[in-house]
Backbone as numpy.savetxt, mean C-alpha at the origin, in Angstrom:
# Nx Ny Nz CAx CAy CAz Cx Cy Cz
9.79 -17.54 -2.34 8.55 -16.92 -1.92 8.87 -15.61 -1.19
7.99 -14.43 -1.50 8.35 -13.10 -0.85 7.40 -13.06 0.49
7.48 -12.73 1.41 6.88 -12.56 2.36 6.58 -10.81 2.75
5.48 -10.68 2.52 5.24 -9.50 2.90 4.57 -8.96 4.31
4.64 -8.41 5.21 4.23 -7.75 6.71 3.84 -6.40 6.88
2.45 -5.67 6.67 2.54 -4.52 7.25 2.17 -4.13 8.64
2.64 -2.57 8.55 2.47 -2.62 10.18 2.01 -1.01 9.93
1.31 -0.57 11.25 1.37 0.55 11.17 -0.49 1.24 11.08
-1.17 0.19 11.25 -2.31 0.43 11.41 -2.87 0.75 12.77
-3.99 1.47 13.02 -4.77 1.74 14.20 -6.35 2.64 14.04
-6.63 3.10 15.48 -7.59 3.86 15.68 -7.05 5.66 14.82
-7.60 6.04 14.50 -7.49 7.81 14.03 -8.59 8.44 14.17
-7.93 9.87 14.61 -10.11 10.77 14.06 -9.76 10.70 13.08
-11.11 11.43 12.11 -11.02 12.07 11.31 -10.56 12.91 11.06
-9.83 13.06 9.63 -8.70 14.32 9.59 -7.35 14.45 10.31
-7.30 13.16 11.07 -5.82 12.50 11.39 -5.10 11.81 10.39
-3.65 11.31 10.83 -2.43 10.46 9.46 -2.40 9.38 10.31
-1.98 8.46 9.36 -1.29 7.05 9.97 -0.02 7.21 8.78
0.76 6.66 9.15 1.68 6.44 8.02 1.93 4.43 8.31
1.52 3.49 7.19 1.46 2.31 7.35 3.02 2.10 6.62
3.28 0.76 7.26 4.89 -0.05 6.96 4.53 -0.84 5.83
5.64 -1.48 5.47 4.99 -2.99 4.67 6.78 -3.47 4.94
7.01 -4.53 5.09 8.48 -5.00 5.25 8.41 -6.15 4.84
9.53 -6.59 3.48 9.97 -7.76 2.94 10.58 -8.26 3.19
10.48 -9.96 2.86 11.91 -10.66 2.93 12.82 -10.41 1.47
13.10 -11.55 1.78 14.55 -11.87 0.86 14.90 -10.32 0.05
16.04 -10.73 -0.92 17.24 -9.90 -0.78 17.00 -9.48 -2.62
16.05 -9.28 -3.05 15.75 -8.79 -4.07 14.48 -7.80 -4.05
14.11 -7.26 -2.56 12.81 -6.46 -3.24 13.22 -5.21 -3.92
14.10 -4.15 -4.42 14.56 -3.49 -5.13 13.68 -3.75 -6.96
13.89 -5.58 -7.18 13.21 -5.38 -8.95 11.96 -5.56 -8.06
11.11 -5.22 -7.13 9.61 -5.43 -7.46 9.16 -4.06 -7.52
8.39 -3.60 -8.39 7.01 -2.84 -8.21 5.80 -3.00 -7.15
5.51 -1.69 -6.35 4.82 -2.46 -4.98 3.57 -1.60 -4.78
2.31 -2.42 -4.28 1.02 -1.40 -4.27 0.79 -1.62 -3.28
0.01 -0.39 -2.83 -1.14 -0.73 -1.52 -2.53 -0.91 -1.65
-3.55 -1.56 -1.50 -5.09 -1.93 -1.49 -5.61 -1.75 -0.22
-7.03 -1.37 -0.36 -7.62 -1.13 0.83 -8.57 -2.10 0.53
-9.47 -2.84 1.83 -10.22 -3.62 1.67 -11.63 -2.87 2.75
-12.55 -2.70 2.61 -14.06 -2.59 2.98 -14.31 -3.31 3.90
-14.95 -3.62 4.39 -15.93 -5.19 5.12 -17.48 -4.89 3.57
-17.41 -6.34 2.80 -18.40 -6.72 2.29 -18.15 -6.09 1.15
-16.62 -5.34 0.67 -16.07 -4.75 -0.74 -15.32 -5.76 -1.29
-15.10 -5.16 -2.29 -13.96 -5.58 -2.88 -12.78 -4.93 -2.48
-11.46 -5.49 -2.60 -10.02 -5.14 -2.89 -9.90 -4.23 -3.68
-9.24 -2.50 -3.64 -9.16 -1.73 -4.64 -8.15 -1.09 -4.00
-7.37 -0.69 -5.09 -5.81 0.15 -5.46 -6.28 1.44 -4.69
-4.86 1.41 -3.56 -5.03 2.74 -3.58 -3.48 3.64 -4.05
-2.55 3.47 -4.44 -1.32 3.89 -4.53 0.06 2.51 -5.13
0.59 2.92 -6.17 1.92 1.91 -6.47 3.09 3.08 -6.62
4.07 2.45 -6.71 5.55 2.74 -6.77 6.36 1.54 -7.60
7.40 2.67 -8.59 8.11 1.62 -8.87 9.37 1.13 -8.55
9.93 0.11 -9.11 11.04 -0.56 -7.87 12.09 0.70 -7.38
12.48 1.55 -8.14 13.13 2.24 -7.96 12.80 3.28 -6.86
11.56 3.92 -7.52 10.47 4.90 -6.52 10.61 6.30 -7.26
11.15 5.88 -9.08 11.17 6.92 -10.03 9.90 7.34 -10.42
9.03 6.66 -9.66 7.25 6.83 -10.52 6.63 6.34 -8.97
5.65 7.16 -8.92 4.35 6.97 -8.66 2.74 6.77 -9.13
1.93 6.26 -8.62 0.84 6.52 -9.40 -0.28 6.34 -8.20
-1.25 6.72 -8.32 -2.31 6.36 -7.02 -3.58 6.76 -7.98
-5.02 6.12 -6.76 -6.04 6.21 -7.36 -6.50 7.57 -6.92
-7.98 7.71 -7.50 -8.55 9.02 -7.97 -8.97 9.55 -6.26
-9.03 8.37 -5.53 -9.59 8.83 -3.90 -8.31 9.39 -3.35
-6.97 8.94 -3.47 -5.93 8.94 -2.88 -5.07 10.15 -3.37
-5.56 10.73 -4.52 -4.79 11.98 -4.94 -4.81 12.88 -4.03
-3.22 13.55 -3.66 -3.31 14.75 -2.62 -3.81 14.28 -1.47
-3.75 13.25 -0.69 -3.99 12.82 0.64 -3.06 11.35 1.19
-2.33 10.90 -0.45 -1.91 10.12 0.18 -0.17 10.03 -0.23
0.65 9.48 -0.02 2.22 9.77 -0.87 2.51 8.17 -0.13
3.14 7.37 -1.13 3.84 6.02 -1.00 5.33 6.70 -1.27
5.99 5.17 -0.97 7.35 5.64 -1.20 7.84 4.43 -0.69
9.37 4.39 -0.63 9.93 3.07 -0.21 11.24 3.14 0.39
12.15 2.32 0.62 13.32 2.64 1.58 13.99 1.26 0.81
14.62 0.83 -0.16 14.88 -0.52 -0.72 16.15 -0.77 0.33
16.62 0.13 0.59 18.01 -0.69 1.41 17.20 -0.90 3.20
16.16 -0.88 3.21 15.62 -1.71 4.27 14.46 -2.50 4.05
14.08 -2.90 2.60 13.02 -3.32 2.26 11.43 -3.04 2.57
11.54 -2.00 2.41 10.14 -1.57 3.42 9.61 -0.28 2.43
8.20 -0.98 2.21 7.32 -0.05 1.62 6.61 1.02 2.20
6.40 2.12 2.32 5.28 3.06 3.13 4.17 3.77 2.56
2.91 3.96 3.41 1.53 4.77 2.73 1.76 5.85 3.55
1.76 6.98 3.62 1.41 8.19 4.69 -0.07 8.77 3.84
-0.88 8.46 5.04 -2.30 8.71 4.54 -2.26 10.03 5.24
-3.22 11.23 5.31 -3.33 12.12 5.57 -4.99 12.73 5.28
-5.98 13.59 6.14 -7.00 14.08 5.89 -7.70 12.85 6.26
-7.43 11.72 6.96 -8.72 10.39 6.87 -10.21 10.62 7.05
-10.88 10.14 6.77 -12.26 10.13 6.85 -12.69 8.48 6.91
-13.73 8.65 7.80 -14.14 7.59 7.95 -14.89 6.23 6.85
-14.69 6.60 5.95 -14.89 6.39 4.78 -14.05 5.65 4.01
-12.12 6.29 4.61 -10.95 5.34 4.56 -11.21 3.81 5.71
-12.04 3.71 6.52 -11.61 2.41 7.33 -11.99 1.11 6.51
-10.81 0.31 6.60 -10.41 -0.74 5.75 -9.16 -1.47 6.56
-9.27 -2.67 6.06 -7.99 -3.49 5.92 -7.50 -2.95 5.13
-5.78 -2.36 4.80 -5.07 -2.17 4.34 -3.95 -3.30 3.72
-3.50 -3.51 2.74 -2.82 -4.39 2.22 -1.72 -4.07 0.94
0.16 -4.71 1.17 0.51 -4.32 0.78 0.65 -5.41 -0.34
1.31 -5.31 -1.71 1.46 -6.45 -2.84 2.53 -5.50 -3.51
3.08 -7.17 -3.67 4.20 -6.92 -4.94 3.98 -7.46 -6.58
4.25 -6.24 -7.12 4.97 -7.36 -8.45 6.02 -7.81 -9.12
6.26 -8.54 -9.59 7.58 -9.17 -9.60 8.35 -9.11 -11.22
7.34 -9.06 -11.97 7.95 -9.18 -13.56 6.77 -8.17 -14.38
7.55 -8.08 -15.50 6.52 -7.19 -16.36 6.83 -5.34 -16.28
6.57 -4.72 -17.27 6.80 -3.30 -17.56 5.87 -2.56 -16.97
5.81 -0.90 -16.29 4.84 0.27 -15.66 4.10 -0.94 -14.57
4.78 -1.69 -13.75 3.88 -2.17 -13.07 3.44 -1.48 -11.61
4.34 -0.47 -11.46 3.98 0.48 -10.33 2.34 0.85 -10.74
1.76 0.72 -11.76 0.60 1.36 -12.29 -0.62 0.42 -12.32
-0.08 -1.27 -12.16 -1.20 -2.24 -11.66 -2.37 -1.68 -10.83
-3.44 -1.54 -11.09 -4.65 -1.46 -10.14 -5.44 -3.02 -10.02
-5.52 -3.84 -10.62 -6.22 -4.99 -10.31 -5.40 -5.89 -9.52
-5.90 -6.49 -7.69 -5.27 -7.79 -7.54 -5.35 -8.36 -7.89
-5.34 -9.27 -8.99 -5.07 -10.36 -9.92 -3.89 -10.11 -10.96
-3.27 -9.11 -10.58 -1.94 -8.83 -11.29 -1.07 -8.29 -10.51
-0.59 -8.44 -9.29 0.01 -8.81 -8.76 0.70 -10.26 -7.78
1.62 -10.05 -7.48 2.31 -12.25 -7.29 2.35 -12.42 -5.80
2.50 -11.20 -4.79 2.63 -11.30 -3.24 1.68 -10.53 -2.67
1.21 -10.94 -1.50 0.24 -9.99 -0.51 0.66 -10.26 1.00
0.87 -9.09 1.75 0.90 -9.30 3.19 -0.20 -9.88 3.33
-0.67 -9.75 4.96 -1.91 -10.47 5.97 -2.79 -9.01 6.03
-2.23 -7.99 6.16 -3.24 -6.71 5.97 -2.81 -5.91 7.15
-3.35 -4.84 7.55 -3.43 -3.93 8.75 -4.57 -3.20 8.77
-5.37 -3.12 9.94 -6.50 -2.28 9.69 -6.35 -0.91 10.25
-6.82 -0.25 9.71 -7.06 1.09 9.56 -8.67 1.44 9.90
-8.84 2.31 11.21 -10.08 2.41 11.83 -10.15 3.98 11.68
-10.90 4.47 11.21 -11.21 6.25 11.27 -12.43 6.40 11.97
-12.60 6.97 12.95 -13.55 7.37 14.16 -14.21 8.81 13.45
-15.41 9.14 13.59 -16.10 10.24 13.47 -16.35 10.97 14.29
């Protein structure tokens, strides 16, 4: 079982950065492909950014273009979002997921296709 933890959430104005963590266990996160999701109060779960195991590819969604850059650190297991420009509009639970098998999975947008999820971090943008 992978255990996933992010960290790195808080209060921001608007038009402030957070840069969020995500940190794995065990001693294989290198083969996963890894996304971040933001969650609403009373939304759904939606993609905002993946990477692949390597961190040869990126891909992010259409909100996250040019405001946001993922990336990863495999020899410390730890995934990162550096959000940038927030708007209050970003406040959400944040959440990181892995995937574990399968081809372009840095490019997954649905949670139901990915195999791990942290507990979340929230992310508050003040107006």
């Amino acid at each position: 079982q992978v255990q996933l933890v992010e960290s790195g959430g808080g209060l921001v104005q608007a038009g402030g950065s957070l840069r969020l963590s995500c940190a794995a266990s065990g001693r294989t996160f290198s083969s996963y492909a890894m996304g971040w999701f933001r969650q609403a109060p009373g939304k759904e779960r939606e993609f905002v950014a993946g990477i692949s195991k390597s961190a040869s590819s990126t891909f992010y969604a259409d909100a996250g273009k040019g405001r946001c850059t993922i990336s990863r650190d495999n020899a410390k297991n730890t995934v990162f979002l550096q959000m940038n420009s927030l708007n209050p509009e970003d406040t959400a639970g944040f959440y990181c997921a892995a995937k574990v098998e399968g081809f372009y999975n840095y490019r997954r947008r649905r949670v139901d296709e990915y195999d791990y999820w942290g507990q979340g971090t929230q992310v508050t943008v003040s107006s």
